[in-house]
N, C-alpha and C positions, 0 to 999 in steps of 0.2 A: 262379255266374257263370263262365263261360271265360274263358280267358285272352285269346283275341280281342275280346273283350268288354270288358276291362278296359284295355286300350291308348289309346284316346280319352284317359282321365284322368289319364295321364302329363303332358302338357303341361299341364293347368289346374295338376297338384301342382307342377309347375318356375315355373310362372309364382306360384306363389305364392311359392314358394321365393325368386326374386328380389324379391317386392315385402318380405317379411319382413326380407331381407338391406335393403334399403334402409332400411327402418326400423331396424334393427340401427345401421347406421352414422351415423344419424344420432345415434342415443342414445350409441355412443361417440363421435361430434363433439363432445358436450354433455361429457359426463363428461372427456375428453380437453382440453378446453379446462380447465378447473375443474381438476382435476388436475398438469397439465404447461405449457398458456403460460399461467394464470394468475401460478406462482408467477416463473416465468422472465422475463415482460414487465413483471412488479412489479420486481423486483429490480433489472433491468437498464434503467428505466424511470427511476428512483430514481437511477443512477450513469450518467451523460452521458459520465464520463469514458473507460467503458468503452466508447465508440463513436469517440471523440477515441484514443485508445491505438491501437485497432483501421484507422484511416483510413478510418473509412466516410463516407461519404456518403448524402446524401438518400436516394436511392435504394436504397442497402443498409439503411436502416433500416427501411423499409419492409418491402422481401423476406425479411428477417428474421422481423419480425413474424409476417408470411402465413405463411412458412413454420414458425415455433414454433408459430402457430393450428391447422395443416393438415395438415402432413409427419406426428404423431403421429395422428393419426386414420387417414389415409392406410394406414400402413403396418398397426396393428392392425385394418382394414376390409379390407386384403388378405390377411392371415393368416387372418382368417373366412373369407373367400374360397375361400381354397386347402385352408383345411376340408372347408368344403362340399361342393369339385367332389371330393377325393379319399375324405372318408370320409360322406357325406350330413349331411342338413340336422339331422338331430339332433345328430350330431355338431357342430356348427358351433353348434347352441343351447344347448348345454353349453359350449362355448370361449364364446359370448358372456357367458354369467353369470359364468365366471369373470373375464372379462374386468372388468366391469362393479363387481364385489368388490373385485379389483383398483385399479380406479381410484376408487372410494370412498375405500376404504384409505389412502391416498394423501393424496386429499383429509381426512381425518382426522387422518393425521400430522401435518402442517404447522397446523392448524386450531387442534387441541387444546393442540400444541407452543406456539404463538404467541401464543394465544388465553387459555387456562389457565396456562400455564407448566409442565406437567407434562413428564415428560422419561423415557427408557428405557424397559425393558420394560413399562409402564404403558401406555404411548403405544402401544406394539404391540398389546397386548389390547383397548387401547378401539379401534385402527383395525380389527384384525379382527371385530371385530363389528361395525361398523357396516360396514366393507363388504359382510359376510355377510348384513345384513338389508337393505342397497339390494338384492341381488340376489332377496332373496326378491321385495320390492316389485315389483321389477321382473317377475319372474317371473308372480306371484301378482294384481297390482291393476292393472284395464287406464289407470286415470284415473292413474297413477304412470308406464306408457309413454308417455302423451299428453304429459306434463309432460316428463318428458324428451326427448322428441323438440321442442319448444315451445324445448327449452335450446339444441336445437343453433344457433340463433343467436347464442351465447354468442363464439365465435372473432370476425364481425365485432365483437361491443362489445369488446371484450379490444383488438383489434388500432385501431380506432377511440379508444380512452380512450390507448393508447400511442402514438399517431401526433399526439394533439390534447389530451392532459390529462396524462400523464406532464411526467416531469422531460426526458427526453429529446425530447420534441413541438420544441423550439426548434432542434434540429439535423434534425430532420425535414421542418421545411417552412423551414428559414434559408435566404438566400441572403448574400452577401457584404458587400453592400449598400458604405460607405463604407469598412469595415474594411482595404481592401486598396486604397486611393487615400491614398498618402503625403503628408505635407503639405510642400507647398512653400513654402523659409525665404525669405529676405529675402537677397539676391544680398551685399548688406553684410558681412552673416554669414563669413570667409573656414574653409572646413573644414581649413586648413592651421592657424589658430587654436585648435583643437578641438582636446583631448586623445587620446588612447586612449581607450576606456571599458571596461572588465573587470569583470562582474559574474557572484558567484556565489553562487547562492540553495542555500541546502543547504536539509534535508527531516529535519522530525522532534529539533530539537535544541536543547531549553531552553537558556539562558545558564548556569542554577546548573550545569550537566554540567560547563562550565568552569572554576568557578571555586576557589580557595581558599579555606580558612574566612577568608582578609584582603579575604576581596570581590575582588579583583583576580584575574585569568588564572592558573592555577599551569599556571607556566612547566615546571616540573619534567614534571608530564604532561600538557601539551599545548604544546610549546614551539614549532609553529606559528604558534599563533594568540596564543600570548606575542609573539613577533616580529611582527605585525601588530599589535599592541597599541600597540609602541613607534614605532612608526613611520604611525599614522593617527589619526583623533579615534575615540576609542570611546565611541558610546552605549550606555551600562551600563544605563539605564532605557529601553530599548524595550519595547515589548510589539506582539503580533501582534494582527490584527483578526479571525482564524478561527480554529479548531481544523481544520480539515483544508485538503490544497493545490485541491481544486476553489474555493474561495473565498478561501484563502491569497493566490495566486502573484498569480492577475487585482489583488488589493489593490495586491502589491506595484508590478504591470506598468503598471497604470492609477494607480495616487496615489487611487482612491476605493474609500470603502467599499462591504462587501457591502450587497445590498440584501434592499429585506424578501422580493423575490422571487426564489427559489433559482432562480441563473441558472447554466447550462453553463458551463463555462470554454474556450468559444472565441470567436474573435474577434467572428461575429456579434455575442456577449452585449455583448464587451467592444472594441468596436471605434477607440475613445479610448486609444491606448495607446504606453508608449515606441515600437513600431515606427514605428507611423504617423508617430509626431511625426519619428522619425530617420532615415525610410524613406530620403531624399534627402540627407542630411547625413554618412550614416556606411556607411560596405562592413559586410553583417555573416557572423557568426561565432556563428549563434543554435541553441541545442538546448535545445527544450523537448518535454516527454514526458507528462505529465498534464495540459497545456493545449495549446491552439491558439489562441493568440492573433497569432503573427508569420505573417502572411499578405500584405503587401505585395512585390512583385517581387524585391526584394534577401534576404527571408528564404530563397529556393533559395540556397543556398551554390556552385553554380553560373552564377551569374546574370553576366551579364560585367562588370556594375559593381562587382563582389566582387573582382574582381581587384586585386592589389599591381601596382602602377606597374612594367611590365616585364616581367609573367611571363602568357605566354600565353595558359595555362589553370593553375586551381587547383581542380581537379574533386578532389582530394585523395588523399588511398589507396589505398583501399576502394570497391569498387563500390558504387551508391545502391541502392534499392530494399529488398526485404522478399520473406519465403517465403509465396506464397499468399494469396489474394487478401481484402479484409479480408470481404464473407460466409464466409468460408470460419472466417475467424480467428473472425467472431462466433460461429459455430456450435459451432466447437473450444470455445469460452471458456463454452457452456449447457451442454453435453455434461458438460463439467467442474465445473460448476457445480450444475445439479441435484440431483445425489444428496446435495451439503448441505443443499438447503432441502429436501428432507423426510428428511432423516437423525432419528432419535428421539434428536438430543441437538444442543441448541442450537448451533453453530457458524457461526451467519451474523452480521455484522461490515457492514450493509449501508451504512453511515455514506456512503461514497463507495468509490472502487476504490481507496484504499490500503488494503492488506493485510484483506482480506474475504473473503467466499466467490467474492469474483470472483478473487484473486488470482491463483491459478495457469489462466487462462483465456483464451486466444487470444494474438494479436500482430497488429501491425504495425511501420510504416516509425515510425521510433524517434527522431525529428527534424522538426526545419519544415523543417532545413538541410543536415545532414548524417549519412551514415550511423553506427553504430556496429557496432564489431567488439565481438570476445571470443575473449580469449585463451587459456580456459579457468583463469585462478588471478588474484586479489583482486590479487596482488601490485604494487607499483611498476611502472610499465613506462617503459621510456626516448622520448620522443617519436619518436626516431629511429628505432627498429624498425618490421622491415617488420609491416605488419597481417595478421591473422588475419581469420577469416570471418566476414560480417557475419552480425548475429541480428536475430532480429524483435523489435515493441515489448514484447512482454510476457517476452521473455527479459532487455532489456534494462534493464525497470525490476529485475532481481533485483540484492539488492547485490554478488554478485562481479563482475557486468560494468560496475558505476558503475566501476570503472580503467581500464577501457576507454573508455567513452563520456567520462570525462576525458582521455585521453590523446588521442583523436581532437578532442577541442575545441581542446585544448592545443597539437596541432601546426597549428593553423589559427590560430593566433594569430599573426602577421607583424610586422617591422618597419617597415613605411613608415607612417610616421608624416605624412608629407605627405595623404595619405590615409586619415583615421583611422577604426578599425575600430572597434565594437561586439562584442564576444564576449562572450554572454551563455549560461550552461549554466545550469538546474535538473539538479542531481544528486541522485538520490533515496539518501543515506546523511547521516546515520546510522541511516536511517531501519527499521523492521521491517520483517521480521526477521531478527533479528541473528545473525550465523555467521560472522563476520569479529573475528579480532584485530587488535593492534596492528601483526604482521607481517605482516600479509594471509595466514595463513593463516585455511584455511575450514574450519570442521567444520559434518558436515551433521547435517541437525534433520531430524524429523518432519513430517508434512505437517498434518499438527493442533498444532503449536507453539506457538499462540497461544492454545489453550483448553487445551490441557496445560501451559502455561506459568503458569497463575493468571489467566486473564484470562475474562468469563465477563459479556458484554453489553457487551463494551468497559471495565468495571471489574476489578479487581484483585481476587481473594477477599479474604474475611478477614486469615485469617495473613500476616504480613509474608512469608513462606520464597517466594513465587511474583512478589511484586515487586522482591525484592532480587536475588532472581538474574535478574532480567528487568532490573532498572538495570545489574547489573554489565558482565551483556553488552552492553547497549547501551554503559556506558561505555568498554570495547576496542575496540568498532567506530569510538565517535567518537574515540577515539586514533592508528586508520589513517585515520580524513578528517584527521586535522593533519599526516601528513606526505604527502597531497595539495596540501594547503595550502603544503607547504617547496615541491612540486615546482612550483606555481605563481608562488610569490615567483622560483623560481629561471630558470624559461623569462623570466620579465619583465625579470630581471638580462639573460641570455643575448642577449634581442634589443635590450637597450641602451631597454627603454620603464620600467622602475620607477619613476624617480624624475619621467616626464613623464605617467602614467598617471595614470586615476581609477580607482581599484581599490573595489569595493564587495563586502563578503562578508556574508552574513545570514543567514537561516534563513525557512520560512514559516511555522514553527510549531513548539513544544515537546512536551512529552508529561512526565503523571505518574504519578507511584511510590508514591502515597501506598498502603499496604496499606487494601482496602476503598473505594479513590477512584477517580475515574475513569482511565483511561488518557489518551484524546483526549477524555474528555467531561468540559464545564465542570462544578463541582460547589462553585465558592468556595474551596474548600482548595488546590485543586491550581491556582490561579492564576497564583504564580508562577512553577510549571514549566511550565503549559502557554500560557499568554500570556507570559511572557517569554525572547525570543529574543535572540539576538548582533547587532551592527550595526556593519561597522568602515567608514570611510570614509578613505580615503588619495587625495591627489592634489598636484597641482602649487600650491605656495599655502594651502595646507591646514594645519590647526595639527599635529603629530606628536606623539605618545605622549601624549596629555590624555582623561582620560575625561570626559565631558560624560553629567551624570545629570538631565539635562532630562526630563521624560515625554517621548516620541518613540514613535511607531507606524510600524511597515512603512508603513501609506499612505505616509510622507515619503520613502522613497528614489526613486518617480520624481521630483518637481517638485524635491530635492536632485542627481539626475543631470541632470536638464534644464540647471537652472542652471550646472552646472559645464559642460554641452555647451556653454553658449552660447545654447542655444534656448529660447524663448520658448514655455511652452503654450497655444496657444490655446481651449483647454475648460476647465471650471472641474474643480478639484482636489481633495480634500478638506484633503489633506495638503500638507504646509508645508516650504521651500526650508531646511534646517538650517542652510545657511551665510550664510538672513536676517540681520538683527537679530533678537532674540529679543523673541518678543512673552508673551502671557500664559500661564501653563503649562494644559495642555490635561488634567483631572484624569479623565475621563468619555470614551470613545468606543464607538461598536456593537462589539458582539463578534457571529461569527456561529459556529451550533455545529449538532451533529446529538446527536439522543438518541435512539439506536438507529435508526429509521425517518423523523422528523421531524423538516427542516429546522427554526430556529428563529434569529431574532436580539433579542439585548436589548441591553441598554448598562451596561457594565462600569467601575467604580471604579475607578482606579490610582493613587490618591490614597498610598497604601501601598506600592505592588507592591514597588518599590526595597528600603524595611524591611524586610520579608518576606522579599525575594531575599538581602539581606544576612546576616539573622537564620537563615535557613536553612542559608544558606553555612557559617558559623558554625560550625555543630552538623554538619557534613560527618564524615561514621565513619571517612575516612582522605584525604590528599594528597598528593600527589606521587607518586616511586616508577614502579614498572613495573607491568606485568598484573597481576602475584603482590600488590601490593598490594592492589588494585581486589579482587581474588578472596579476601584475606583480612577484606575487609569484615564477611562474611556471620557467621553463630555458629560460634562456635568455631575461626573464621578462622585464629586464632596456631596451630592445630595444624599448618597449610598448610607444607611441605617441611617436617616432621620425621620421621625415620624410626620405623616401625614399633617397631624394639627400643628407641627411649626410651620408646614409651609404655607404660601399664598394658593390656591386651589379654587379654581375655577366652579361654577355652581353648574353648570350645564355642558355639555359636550358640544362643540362647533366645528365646523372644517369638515374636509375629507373624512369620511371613516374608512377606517385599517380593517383591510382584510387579514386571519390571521392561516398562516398554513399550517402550520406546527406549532403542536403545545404542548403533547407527551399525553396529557388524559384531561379531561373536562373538568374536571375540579383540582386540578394538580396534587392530586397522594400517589403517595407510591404504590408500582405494580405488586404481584406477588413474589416475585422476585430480589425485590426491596430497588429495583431503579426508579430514582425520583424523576418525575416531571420539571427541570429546571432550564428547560431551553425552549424559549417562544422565537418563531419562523413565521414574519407579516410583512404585507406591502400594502403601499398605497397605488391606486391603479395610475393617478396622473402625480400630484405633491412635490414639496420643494425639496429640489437637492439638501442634502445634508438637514433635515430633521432631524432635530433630538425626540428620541420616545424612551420614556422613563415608566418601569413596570415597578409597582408596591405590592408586596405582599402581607398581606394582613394588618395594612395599614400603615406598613415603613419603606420606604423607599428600599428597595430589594436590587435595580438595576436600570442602568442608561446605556444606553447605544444615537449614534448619528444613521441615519438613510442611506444608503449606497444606490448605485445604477443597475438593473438588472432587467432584462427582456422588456425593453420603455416601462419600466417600474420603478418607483423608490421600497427597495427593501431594507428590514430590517429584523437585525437577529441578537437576542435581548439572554446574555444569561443571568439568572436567577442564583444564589450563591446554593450549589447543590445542599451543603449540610445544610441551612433551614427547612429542606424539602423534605427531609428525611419525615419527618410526622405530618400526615395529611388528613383530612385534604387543606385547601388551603383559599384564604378569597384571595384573586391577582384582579388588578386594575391596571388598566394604562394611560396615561396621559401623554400629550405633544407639552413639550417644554415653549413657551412665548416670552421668550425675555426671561422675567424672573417666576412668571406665571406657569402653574400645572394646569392645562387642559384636560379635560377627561376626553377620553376616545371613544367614539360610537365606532364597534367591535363585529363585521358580521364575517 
């Protein structure tokens, strides 16, 4: 045949070429969906709050969607593309099988991870092989292309079951509905009768954190919340109705329990709520950050009816607004997210969007009401200083800029009282994860902190060594929220309102330590740290320094601030007016919980909780004192500030050597930012359970930690007392404790 001869069949081969590429992309549509927005529209599907953080709206939640269903096929249907046109169609049928391998693979990580429980190089071998024989299938069997091309309608179900069967479907088709129509009081009512109202909901922090083995506040290390003790009624037996703040806060903001159906925490859900009731009755001063529930006109913090009697404008600081728009922010926060849900070693936390594999994942506007800045450092800030540059929501919920987003609440707190304010912050500390001392200084952690730390499904391993040093740091962090707490007592002093105020402080939730127990998941043991929270109540009229150990639940602080408003609620409540008469004690309420993936609510005994709390208290491994206390907790604590030449110290290193993962910088000085290097992250690849490893700095015993279980490793996670870090660099050693002997550790 000649070559003129042979040119007619040019175009039949291109046109086949395209119909093949067609089919091509269809079967990565299929596989791409199954692979990428499957496990993305699961997860993010599952945490509403992460659309709420974000500022999205209806309509970004959708585009979202489409675009996680689409965008990924899209761009690997172009790369075949540009195969094709540059190196021919065979080439382009090689890039598609491996393509195809690929996205198996994928889908087998996550599968097998989830599904089995298997984990690391395991999970790698079985996904390469099963993507290596999709490819063959695909390859090899035409009735295994039909099917997959049959899949590519996989993106509309995905994108359809998340818009109308997810957890997030309720902010997808919500409208506002009565949520943001305040309710109007009774003219009678005078608002110059009304108190102040100052509420603040802290994040993540059982009561026993506080307390002395005498059951009461130790004053000694916490002597904030000592002096709010003295001076308000303190419910000792509260307890929360959640384990996490998507279901938390709404309890606390509404007065009613979770329900059986895992609702969002915006106002849509929860439309019944103090704003509404105070929409008209009070100027506010509201920053909330993992809910949306204040949505009536006065929640803008620029609203003209927020203004103090006489002053212009109080548009505040700091400019409003947020960097980039929230699809942008969602996109940042999948992007980020991803490569955990099929990483070959469990690290997803999908409970809600505290501290999960959504964590570090997008932003928005960081308020219902007002902006927040960040100063760059944890530390105290004076109200009075000029502000720093605002950050987005997901910078915001990190705990070094909770100083920030308190001090900006804090300076919008006013004196006219003839016009009484509402100032209400959720502050997410003490909450995880923890990198903040009693100084505010910061030492930085790893970005896998939470699975390096002992934690491992939202439980604690085994060996106590992963939750004691996860309590201690928690305990320093809640040490700098108490002198937040001075610097609030002391703004209320300043504007002449303390003694005319209703000052309410609480928590939404606890968290436990138990080695082997849940963290935030309910398990019966860990009851009274993680159902029992703080609750102080101060006001005009009010009984002062009396603890009241009634059983009492978060639902009671709204219909208990109602009444001190003056206001009447007209919606039924669950919870009860504290400053009633006392009626019968309430021994049984819903608790709502998440176990890994699954919402769930039962109803919880606290018939005990009090004993329990007490009894635990009790048995506390130290009190009072400063950091250096708290850090001698752990084994072998008393070695903590002794020097090197009093102890016995081995001449040579012996044994296993400690791999280390995290040390913050090679010579331990601080960044430019001034975060000190004081948290060392190391294992031993085989080693004996519960190891002590004891780290010197500069020659003095600096810190000790025990071995935990982790991925057949003994880990171990060693804090450093952050204020020595402060000037570097510095020399660290480490040694294995043998009886009374210091071992040096060969380090690689």
């Amino acid at each position: 045949m000649t070559a003129s001869e042979a040119r007619p069949v040019a175009p039949r081969e291109r046109q086949r070429s395209w119909h093949e590429f067609g089919w091509a992309c269809a079967e990565i549509t299929a596989l791409s969906a199954l692979a990428i927005a499957q496990p993305v529209l699961d997860v993010f599907g599952r945490a509403p709050e992460v659309f709420v953080e974000a500022g999205a709206g209806r309509a970004d939640l959708w585009l979202f969607a489409i675009a996680v269903a689409l965008v990924p096929a899209i761009v690997l249907c172009a790369a075949e593309l540009l195969m094709m046109l540059a190196a021919g169609e065979t080439a382009r049928r090689t890039l598609h099988l491996a393509l195809i391998a690929a996205l198996a693979a994928l889908i087998a990580i996550r599968a097998v991870r989830l599904g089995i429980g298997i984990e690391g190089v395991v999970v790698l071998a079985m996904a390469v092989v099963f993507g290596v024989a999709i490819a063959l299938l695909r390859a090899r069997m035409a009735w295994f292309r039909t099917w997959l091309r049959w899949l590519a309608v996989a993106p509309v179900v995905l994108v359809m079951l998340f818009g109308f069967g997810s957890k997030a479907s309720s902010l997808a088709s919500a409208s506002t509905g009565r949520a943001d129509d305040a309710i109007d009081l009774e003219p009678a009512a005078s608002s110059a009768a009304r108190p102040p109202v100052v509420v603040l909901v802290l994040d993540e922090l059982p009561t026993r954190s506080l307390l002395g083995r005498d059951g009461t506040i130790d004053a000694e290390r916490f002597p904030g919340f000592a002096a709010l003790a003295r001076e308000a009624t303190w419910y000792r037996n509260t307890t929360s109705v959640a384990a996490n703040t998507a279901h938390a806060v709404p309890a606390i903001l509404t007065g009613q329990y979770p329900s059986d159906r895992d609702r969002a925490p915006v106002a849509t859900e929860h439309p019944d709520n103090v704003f509404r009731l105070l929409g008209n009755a009070y100027r506010f001063n509201v920053s909330e950050l993992d809910t949306q529930l204040c949505v009536v006109p006065r929640c803008d913090f620029d609203d003209p009816d927020n203004r103090p009697e006489g002053v212009a404008s109080v548009s505040g600081a700091t400019a409003s607004g947020s960097e980039g728009s929230a699809l942008g922010r969602l996109f940042d926060r999948a992007l980020d997210a991803y490569p955990d849900m099929v990483a070959l070693h469990e690290i997803e936390f999908v409970q809600s969007v505290e501290r999960n594999e959504l964590d570090d994942v997008g932003s928005a506007t960081t308020t219902s009401s007002a902006p927040t800045t960040s100063t760059g450092s944890a530390a105290p800030v004076d109200v009075d200083e000029a502000t720093a540059t605002t950050v987005d929501r997901t910078a915001a919920r990190s705990p070094a800029v909770q100083p920030s987003r308190f001090r900006d609440w804090l300076a919008r707190i006013d004196a006219d009282a003839d016009h009484p304010q509402l100032s209400l912050l959720h502050l997410t500390l003490p909450h995880y994860p923890w990198y903040i001392d009693s100084a505010g200084t910061v030492y930085r952690i790893p970005p896998d902190d939470s699975h390096l730390g002992g934690t491992v499904f939202n439980h604690w391993t085994d060996g106590p060594g992963g939750a004691i040093t996860g309590r201690q740091r928690h305990l320093l962090q809640t040490r700098y929220v108490d002198t937040l707490l001075i610097a609030l007592r002391e703004r209320l002093e300043t504007l002449v309102l303390w003694d005319d105020a209703c000052v309410i402080v609480t928590a939404d939730h606890g968290a436990g330590f138990n080695p082997g127990g849940g963290f935030r998941e309910y398990d019966g043991e860990n009851g009274p740290d993680l159902m029992g929270v703080p609750l102080f109540v101060h006001g005009p009229g009010l009984r002062e320094g009396v603890i009241d150990d009634r059983p009492v639940q978060t639902v009671d602080v709204f219909p208990t601030l109602a009444a001190i408003a003056g206001v009447e609620i007209p919606w039924r409540v669950d919870g009860v007016d504290l400053g009633a008469p006392r009626g019968a004690d309430r021994r049984t309420h819903p608790y709502a919980g998440v176990t890994r993936f699954t919402y769930g609510l039962e109803t919880v005994d606290v018939t005990d909780h009090l004993d329990r709390l007490l009894a635990l208290a009790a048995d506390a491994p130290s009190v009072g004192g400063d950091d250096l206390t708290i850090l001698r907790d752990g084994p072998a604590g008393d070695l903590i500030g002794t020097p090197l030449t009093d102890l016995d110290v081995a001449a040579e290193a012996t044994g296993e050597a400690a791999t280390i993962d995290f040390r913050g910088s090679d010579d331990y000085a601080p960044d430019k930012a001034g975060e000190v290097a004081a948290l060392i992250v190391g294992h031993f690849a085989g080693g004996t359970p519960e190891t002590v490893v004891v780290a010197a700095v500069d020659g003095v015993v600096a810190a000790s930690a025990s071995t935990f279980p982790v991925e057949n490793a003994e880990r171990f996670m060693l804090l450093l007392p952050p204020q020595w870090m402060r000037d570097g660099p510095h020399d660290v050693d480490l040694f294995r404790l043998d009886g009374t002997t210091l071992t040096p550790l060969t380090v690689v």
